[in-house]
C-alpha positions as CSV (number, residue, x, y, z in Angstrom):
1,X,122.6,93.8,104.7
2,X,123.0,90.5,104.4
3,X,123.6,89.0,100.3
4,X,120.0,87.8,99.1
5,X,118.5,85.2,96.6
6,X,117.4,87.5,94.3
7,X,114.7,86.7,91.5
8,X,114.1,89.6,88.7
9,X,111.2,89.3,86.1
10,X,109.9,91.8,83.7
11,X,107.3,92.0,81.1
12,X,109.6,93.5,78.1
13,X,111.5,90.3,78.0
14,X,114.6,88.3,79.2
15,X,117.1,90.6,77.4
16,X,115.7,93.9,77.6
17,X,118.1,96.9,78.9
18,X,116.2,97.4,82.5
19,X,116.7,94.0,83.8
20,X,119.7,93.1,82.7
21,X,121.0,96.6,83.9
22,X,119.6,95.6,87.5
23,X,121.0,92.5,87.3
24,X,124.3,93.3,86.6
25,X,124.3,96.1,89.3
26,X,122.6,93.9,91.6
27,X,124.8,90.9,91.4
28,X,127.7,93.2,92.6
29,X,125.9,92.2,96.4
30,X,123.6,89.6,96.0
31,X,122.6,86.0,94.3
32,X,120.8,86.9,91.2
33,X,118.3,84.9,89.1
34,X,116.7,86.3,85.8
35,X,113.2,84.3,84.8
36,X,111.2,86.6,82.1
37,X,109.2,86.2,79.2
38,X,110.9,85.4,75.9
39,X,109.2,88.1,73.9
40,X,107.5,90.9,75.2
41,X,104.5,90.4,77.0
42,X,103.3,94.1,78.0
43,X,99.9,94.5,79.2
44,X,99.6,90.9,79.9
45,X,98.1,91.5,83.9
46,X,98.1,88.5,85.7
47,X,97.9,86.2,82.7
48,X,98.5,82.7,83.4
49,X,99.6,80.2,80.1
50,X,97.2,77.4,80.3
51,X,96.2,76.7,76.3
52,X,100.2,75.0,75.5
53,X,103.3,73.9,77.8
54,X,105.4,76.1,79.3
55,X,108.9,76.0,77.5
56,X,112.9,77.3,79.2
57,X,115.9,78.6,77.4
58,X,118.7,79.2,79.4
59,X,121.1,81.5,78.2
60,X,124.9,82.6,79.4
61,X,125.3,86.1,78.5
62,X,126.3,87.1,82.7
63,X,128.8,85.5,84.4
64,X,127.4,85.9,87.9
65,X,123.7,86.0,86.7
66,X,121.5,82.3,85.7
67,X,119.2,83.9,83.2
68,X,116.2,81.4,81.8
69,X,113.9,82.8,78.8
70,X,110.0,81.3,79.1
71,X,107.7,81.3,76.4
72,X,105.0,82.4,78.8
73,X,103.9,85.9,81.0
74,X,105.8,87.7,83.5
75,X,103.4,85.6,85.9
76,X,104.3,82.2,84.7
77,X,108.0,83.3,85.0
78,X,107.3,83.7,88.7
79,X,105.5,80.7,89.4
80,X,107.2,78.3,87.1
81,X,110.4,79.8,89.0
82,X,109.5,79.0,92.2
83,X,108.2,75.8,91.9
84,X,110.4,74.3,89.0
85,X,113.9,76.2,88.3
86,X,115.0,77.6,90.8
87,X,116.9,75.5,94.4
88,X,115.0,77.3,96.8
89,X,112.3,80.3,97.0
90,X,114.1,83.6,96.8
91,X,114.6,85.6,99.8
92,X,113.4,88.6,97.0
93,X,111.7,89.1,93.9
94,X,111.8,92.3,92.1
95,X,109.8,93.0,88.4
96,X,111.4,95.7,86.0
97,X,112.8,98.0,85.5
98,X,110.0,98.3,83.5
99,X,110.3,101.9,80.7
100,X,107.5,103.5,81.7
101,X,105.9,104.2,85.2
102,X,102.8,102.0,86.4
103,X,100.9,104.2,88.4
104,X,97.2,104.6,89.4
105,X,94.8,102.1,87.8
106,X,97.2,101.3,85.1
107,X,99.3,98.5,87.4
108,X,95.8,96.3,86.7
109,X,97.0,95.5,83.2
110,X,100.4,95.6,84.2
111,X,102.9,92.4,83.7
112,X,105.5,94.0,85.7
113,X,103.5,94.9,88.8
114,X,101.4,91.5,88.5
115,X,104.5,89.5,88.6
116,X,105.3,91.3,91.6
117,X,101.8,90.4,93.4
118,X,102.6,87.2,92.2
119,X,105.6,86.7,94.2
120,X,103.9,88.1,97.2
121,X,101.2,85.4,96.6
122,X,103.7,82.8,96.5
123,X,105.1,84.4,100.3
124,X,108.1,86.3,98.4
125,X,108.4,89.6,99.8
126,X,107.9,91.7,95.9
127,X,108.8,94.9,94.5
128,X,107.9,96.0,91.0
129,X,110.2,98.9,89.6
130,X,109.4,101.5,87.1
131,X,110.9,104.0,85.3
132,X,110.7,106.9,82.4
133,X,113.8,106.7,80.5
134,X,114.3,108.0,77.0
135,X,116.7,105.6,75.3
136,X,114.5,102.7,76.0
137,X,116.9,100.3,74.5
138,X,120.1,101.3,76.2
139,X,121.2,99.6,79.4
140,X,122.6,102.9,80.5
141,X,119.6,104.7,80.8
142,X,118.4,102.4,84.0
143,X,122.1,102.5,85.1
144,X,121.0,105.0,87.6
145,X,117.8,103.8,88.9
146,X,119.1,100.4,89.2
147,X,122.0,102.0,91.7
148,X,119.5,103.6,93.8
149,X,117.3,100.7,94.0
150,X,120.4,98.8,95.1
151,X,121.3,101.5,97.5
152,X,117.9,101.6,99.4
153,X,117.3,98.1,99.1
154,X,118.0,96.8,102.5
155,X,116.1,99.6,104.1
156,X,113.0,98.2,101.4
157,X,113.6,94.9,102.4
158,X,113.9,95.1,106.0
159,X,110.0,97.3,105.9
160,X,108.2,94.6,103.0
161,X,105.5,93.2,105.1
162,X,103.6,89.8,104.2
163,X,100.8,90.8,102.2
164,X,101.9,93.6,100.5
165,X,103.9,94.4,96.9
166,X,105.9,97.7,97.0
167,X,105.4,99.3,93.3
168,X,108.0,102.1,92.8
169,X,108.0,104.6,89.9
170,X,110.7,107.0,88.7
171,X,109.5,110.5,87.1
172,X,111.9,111.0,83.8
173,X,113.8,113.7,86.3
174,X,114.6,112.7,90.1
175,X,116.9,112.8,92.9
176,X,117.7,110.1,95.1
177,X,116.8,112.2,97.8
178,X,113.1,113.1,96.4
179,X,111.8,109.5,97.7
180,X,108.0,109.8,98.8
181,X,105.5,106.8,100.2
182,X,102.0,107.6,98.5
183,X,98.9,106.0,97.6
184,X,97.3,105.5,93.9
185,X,95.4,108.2,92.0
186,X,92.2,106.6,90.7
187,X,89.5,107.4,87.8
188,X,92.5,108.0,85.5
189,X,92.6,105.3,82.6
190,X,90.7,106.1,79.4
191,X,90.4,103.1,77.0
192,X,90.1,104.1,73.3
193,X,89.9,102.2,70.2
194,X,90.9,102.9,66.8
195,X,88.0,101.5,64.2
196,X,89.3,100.1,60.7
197,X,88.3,98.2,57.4
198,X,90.5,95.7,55.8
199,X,90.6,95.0,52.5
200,X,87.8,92.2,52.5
201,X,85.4,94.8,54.3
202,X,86.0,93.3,57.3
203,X,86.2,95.7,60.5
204,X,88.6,95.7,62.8
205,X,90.1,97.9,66.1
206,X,93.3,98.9,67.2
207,X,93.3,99.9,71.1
208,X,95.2,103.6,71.4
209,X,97.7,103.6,74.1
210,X,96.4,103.7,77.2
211,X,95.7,107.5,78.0
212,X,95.0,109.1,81.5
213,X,93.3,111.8,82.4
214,X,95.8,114.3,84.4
215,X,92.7,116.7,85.4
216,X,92.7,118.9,88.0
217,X,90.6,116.7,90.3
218,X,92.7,114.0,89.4
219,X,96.1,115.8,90.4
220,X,93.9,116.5,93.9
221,X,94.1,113.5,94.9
222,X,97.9,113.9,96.1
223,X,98.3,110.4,94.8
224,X,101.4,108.6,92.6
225,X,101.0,110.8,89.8
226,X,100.9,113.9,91.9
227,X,104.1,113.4,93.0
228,X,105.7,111.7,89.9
229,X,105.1,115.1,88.0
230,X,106.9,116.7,90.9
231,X,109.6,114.3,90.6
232,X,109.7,112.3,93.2
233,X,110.3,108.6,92.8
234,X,106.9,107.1,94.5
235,X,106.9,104.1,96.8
236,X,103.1,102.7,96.8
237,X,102.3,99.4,99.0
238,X,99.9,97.3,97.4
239,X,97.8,94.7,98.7
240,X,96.0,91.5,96.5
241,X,93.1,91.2,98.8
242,X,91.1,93.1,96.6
243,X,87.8,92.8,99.1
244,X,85.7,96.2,99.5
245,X,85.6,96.0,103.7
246,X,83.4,99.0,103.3
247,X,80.7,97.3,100.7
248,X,81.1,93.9,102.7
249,X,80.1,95.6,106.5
250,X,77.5,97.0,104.1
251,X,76.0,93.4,102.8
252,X,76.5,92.3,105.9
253,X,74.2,94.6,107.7
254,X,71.4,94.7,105.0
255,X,71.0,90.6,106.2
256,X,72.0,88.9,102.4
257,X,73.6,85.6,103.0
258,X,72.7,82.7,105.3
């Protein structure tokens, strides 16, 4: 394939070990850009900044890679990209690697994944990439998903159509080979809260990390996390017109609206 304008985002921020690791593989073929929060910004969704003014650091730690650090979310990274720093739109934008996999209902709260339908919004074809990896901290533990990325990438590329964001997820143990198109498992995500008292005898909550329910009826659904506990690295088109056609015939019929 042809060399591509590449712009990578992430959610953990600008110098965390999955993106520069993709960047650094990925600029071996292609034009890359990093935009991505400052800090951390996990969980953040499609947030947008709209409360203070968007602020840029650019940094030279690459010598083939323009990496910018925003004091925003991964979303405002995308947008503020395309319409302010960058020379033209990227022929690509690709979120992650993110350190843990965003599958099922979990990619709503997701900053990697929104930053990906973000792009898409903005006409970019998107992919958001994620991965368990033990060491989160060490560039060499994405080493390998970043080469096969790189390595399917033109096929990707060439099959991205307009309105959808391709959300890929590495199990802790896969083969390149084990690659599997699937659709998300729902009903999974269980929001709890720990309750506390401060000192003043003031209460308080902490929310737990996110747990899902891996139930039997949940595994039945032959969805993402089906196959990620088999292994296989899950390739899951997503589409941001979130509109129930079902529900909507449904209105339509019972004779609401003008």
């Amino acid at each position: 394939m042809k060399p591509l304008k590449i712009l990578l985002t992430n959610e953990q921020g600008c110098f965390h070990a999955g993106i520069i690791a993709l960047a650094k593989e990925l600029a071996l073929r292609h034009q890359v850009c990093i935009v991505a929060p400052l800090q951390s910004k996990e969980g953040m969704g499609h947030a947008l900044t709209t409360c203070h003014p968007l602020r840029v650091e650019q940094f030279f730690i690459m010598s083939k890679v323009k990496l910018y650090g925003v004091n925003g979310t991964p979303c405002d990274c995308v947008n503020l990209a395309i319409d302010k720093l960058l020379k033209s739109k990227p022929d690509l934008i690709i979120s992650g690697i993110d350190n843990k996999t965003n599958r099922g209902e979990t990619i709503y709260s997701s900053g990697v994944v929104s930053a990906a339908i973000a792009g898409t919004i903005q006409g970019v074809k998107s992919i958001a990439v994620s991965g368990s990896v033990e060491n989160t901290k060490d560039e060499k533990s994405y080493a390998t998903i970043a080469r096969i990325l790189s390595k399917e990438l033109g096929n990707l590329y060439a099959h991205i159509t307009q309105d959808a964001t391709l959300n890929i997820n590495f199990p802790p143990k896969f083969m390149s080979k084990k690659i599997l198109c699937t659709h998300l498992t729902t009903n999974i995500v269980d929001n709890q809260y720990v309750e506390e008292v401060n000192p003043f005898a003031k209460t308080f909550y902490w929310q737990k990390t996110t747990s899902c329910n891996y139930s039997l009826k949940c595994l039945e659904q032959m969805g993402d996390i089906y196959w990620i506990k088999k292994n296989y690295i899950t390739v899951t088109p997503l589409k941001y017109d979130l509109t129930n056609k079902k529900a909507f015939n449904a209105l339509e019929k019972s004779g609401i609206g003008l």
